[in-house]
N, C-alpha and C positions, 0 to 999 in steps of 0.2 A: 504494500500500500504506500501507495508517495504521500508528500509532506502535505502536500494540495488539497489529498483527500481525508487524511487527518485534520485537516485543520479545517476544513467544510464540516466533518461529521460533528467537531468540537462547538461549532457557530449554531451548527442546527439543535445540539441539545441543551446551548445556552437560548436560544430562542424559547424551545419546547421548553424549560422552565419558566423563563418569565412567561409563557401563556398561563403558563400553569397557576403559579403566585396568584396571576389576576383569576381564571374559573376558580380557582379555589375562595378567593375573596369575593367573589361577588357568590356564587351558592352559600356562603357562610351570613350574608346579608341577605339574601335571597328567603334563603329557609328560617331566618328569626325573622323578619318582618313577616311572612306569612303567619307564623305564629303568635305575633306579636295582635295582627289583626284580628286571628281566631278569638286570642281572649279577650279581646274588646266587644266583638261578635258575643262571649256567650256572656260573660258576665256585663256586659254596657259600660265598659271604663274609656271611650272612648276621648281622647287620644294617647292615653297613659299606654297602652299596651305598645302601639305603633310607635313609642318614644321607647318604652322599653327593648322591643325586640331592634332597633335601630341600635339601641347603645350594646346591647348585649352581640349582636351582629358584628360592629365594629370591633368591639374586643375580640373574638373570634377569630375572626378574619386577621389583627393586628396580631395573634399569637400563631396563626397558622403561618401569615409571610415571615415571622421569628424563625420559626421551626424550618420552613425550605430555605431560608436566605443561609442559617447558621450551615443546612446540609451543604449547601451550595459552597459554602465558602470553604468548608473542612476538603470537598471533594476537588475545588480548586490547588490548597495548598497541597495535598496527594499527589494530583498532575506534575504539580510543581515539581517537588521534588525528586519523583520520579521523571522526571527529563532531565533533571541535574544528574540525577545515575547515569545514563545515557549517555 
């Protein structure tokens, strides 16, 4: 495999991450507002729920891009220094 296509295959699954980051942060917003709506729906707290499931959404979300950025970065420095073996 040449250098050309190693470092294409590397772009593309730095790409496929950040898609990633973002579906994952928006289904995390996604599925707390829907439930956020729900219980406004059964109990009438309306708009408490749709704020709650908003803030609870965000935090989610804020801890999920923690968790792939942190993978991201460790499998960064990996590469690294396995090309300095090299």
């Amino acid at each position: 495999m040449s250098d050309n296509q190693r470092n294409l295959i590397k772009k593309g699954g730095f790409a496929g991450k950040v898609l990633s980051t973002g579906l994952t942060g928006g289904i995390c917003l996604a599925i707390s507002l829907y439930l956020g709506y729900q219980i406004d729906l059964y109990f009438g707290t309306r708009p408490a729920g749709i704020f709650g499931g908003i803030l609870l959404g965000l935090a989610s979300a804020v801890v999920q891009t923690m968790k792939q950025l942190k993978e991201s970065l460790d499998e960064f420095d990996r590469d690294k220094r396995k090309d300095k073996k090299d």
